[in-house]
C-alpha positions as CSV (number, residue, x, y, z in Angstrom):
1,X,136.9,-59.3,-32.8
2,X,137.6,-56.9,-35.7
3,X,140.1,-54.0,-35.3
4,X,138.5,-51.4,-35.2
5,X,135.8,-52.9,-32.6
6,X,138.8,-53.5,-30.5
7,X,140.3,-49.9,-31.1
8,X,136.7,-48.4,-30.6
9,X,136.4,-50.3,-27.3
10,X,139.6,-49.1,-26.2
11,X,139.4,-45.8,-26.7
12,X,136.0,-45.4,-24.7
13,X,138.1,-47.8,-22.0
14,X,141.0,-44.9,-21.9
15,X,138.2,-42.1,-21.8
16,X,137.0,-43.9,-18.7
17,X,140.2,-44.4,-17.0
18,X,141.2,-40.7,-16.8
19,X,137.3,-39.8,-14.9
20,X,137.9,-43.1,-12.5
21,X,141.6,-42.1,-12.2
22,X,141.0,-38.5,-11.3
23,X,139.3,-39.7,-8.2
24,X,142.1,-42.4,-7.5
25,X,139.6,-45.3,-8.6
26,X,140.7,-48.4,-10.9
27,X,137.4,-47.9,-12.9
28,X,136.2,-51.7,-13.0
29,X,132.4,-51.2,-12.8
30,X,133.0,-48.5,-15.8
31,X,135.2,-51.4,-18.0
32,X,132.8,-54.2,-16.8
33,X,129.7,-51.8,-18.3
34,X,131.5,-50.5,-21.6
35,X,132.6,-54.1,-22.2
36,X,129.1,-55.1,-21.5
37,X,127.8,-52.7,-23.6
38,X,129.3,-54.0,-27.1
39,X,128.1,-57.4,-25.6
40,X,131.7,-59.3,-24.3
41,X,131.4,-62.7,-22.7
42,X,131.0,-62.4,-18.4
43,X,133.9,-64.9,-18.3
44,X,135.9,-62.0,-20.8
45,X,134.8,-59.4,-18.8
46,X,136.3,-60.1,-15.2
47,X,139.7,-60.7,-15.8
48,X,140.0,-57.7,-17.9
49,X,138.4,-55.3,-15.5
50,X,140.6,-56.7,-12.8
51,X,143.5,-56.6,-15.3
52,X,142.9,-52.8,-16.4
53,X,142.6,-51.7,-12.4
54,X,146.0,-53.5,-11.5
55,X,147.5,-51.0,-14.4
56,X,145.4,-47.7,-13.7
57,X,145.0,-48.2,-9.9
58,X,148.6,-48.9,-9.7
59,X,149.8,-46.1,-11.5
60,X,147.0,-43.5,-9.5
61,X,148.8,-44.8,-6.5
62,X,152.2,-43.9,-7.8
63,X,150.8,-40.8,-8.4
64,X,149.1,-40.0,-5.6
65,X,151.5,-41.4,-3.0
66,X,153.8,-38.9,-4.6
67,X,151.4,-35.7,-3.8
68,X,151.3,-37.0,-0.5
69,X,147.8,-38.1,-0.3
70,X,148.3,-41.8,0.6
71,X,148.2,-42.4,4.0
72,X,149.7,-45.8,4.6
73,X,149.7,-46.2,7.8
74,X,145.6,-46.2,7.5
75,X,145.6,-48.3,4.3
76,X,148.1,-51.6,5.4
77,X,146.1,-52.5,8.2
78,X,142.6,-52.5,5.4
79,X,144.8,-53.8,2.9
80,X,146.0,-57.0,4.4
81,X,142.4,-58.0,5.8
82,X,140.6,-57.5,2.2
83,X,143.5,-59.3,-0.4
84,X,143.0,-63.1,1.5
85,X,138.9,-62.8,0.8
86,X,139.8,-60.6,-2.9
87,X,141.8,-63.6,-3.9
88,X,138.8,-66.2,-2.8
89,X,136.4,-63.9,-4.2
90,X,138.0,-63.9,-7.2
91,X,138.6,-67.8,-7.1
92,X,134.9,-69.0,-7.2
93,X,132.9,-69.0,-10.1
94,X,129.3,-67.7,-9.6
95,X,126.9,-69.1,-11.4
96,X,125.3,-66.4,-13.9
97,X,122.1,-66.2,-11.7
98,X,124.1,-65.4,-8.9
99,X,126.7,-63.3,-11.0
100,X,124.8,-60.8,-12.9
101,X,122.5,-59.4,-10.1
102,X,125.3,-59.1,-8.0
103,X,127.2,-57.4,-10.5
104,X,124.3,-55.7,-11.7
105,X,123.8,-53.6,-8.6
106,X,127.1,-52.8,-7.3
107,X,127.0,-51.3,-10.9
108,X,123.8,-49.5,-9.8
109,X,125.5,-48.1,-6.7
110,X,128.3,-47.2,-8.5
111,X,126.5,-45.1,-11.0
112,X,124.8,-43.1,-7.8
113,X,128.8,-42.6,-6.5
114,X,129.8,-41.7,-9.5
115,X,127.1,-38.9,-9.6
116,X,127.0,-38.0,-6.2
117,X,130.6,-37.9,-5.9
118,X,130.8,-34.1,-8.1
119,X,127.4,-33.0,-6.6
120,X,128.3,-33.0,-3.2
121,X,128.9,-29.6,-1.1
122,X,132.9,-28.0,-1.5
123,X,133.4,-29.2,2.2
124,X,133.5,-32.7,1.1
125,X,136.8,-32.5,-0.6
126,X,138.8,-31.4,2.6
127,X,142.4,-32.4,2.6
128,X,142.7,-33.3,6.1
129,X,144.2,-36.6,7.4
130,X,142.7,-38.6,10.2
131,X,143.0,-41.8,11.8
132,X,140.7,-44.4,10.4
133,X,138.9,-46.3,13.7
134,X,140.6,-49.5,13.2
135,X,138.3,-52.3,13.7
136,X,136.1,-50.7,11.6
137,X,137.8,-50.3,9.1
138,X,138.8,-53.4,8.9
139,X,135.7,-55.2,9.0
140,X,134.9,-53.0,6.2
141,X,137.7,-53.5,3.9
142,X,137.7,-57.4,4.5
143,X,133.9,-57.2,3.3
144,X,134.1,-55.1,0.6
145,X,137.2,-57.1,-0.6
146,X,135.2,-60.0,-1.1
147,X,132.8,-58.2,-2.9
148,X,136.2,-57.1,-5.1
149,X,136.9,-60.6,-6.0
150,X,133.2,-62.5,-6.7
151,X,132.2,-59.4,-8.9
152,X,135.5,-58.2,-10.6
153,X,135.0,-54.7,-8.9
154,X,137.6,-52.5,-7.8
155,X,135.8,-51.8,-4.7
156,X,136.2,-48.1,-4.8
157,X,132.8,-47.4,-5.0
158,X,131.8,-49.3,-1.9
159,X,134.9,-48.1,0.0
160,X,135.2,-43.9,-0.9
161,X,131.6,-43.2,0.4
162,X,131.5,-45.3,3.1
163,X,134.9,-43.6,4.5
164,X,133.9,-40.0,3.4
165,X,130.3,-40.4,4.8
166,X,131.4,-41.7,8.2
167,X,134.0,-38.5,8.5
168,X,136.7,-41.7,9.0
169,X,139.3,-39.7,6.0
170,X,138.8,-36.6,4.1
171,X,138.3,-36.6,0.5
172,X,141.9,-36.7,-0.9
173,X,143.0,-39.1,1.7
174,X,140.2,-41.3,1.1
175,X,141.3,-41.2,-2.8
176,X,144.8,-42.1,-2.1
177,X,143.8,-44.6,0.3
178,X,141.2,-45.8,-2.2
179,X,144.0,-46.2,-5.2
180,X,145.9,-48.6,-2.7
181,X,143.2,-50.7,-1.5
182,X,142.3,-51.2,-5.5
183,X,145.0,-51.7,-7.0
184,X,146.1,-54.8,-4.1
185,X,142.6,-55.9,-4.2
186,X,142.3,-56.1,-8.0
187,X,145.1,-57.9,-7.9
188,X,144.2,-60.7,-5.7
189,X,141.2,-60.8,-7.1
190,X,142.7,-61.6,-10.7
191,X,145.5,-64.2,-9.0
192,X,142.1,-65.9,-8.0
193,X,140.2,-65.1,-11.1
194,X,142.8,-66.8,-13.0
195,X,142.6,-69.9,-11.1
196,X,139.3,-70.6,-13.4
197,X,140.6,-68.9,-16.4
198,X,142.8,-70.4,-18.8
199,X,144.3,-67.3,-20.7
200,X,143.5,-63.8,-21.0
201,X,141.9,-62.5,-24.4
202,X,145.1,-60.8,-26.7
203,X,143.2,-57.5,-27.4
204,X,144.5,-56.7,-23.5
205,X,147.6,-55.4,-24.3
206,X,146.2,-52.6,-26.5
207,X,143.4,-52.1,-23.7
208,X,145.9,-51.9,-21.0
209,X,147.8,-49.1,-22.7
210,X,145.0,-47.3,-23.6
211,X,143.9,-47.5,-19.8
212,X,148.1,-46.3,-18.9
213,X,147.6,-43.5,-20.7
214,X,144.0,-42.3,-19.2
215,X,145.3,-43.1,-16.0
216,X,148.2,-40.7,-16.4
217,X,145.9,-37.6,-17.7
218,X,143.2,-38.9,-14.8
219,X,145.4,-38.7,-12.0
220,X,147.2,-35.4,-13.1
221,X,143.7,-33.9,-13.0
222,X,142.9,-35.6,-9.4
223,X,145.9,-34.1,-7.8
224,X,145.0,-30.3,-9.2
225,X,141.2,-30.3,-9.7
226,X,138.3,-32.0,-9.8
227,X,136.5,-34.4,-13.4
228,X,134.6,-32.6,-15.5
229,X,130.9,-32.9,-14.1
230,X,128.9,-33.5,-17.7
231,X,131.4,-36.3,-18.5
232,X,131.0,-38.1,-14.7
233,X,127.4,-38.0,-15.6
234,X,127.2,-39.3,-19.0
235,X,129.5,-42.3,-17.6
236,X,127.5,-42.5,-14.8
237,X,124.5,-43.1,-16.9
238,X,126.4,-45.5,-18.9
239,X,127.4,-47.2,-15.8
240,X,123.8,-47.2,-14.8
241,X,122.3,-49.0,-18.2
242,X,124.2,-51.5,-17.6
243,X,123.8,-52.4,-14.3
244,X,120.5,-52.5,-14.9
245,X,120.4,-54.6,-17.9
246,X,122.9,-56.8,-15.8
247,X,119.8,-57.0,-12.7
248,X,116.9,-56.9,-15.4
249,X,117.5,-59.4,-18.4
């Protein structure tokens, strides 16, 4: 890959790391469609989508813990049901008919988060705490970590509506919450992924920084305010192509 491609990819990596940040998300299905979009290999793709969450997920739930928004009472229990089936996921090797539909729509659904997510009424983002129902919640992240691991998705975008739709958290809790459950997720998932991959491509490094960086301007803007609408959308829509060229060709 020629330097600038990989400086170019990079950069449009770091823009999408502060809008996933802001929200306390890794930004996987974001990575996994820019990368897709200047045509990377699948087998590329996973292991630096999981990589890149482990470093912005991480970091938003530094950050986040720090404002108080991580509950952690509420995220252990979800945490260590979902990292045993991440780290499976992550371990088996789909074959591509069974790999890019999946992929294709949880991209699909996490376009329609994405967009949702700044459309929704004020009420939505409430900073109250509550006690997530436990077996539910569970059941829920154990799925959705499975999920985590075959596709290489955070699982943000299955988790943060399903808790904010049910009234189990309120919005900021269910962010912190969500930066946890991502960043442990993404990285069992990539202890599994790795299993089946031999080495990680060298233009990481650069990629991961890049991420760092949005991740730190993302999560300073989650703590005081909400992502700008007009970029969620044109992500969103970026997000979207993908997934559908993932489902469709």
């Amino acid at each position: 890959m020629e330097a600038f491609d990989v400086i170019l990819i990079g950069a449009v990596l770091g823009v999408a790391a502060i809008l996933y940040s802001s929200v306390g998300h890794g930004g996987a299905s974001g990575y996994i469609a820019i990368m897709a979009l200047f045509s990377l290999s699948p087998d590329v793709i996973r292991p630096i989508a999981l990589s890149l969450n482990v470093v912005v997920a991480g970091f938003a739930t530094w950050r986040f813990s720090r404002a108080g928004y991580v509950d952690w009472k509420s995220a252990i229990p979800v945490i260590l049901a979902s990292m045993p089936l991440a780290f499976i996921g992550g371990s088996i090797e789909l074959p591509s008919s069974v790999y890019r539909p999946l992929l294709g729509t949880l991209l699909v659904l996490s376009a329609v988060y994405m967009v949702w997510s700044v459309t929704r009424s004020p009420q939505f983002y409430d900073d109250a705490k509550r006690g997530l129902p436990l077996i539910g919640s569970v059941s829920a992240g154990g799925t959705i970590g499975l999920f985590s691991g075959l596709s290489g998705i955070g699982g943000g975008v299955l988790l943060s509506p399903l808790f904010v739709i049910s009234g189990w958290a309120g919005a900021r809790q269910t962010a912190g919450i969500a930066a946890v459950f991502i960043f442990f997720n993404s990285l069992a998932g990539l202890a599994g992924n790795l299993t089946n991959v031999s080495s990680i491509p060298g233009q990481l490094l650069p990629w991961a920084l890049l991420a760092l960086v949005g991740s730190i301007v993302g999560t300073g803007l989650g703590v005081r305010s909400l992502p700008v609408k007009p970029l969620v959308f044109i992500l969103a829509l970026a997000v979207l192509i993908s997934g559908l060229k993932f489902v469709l060709l």
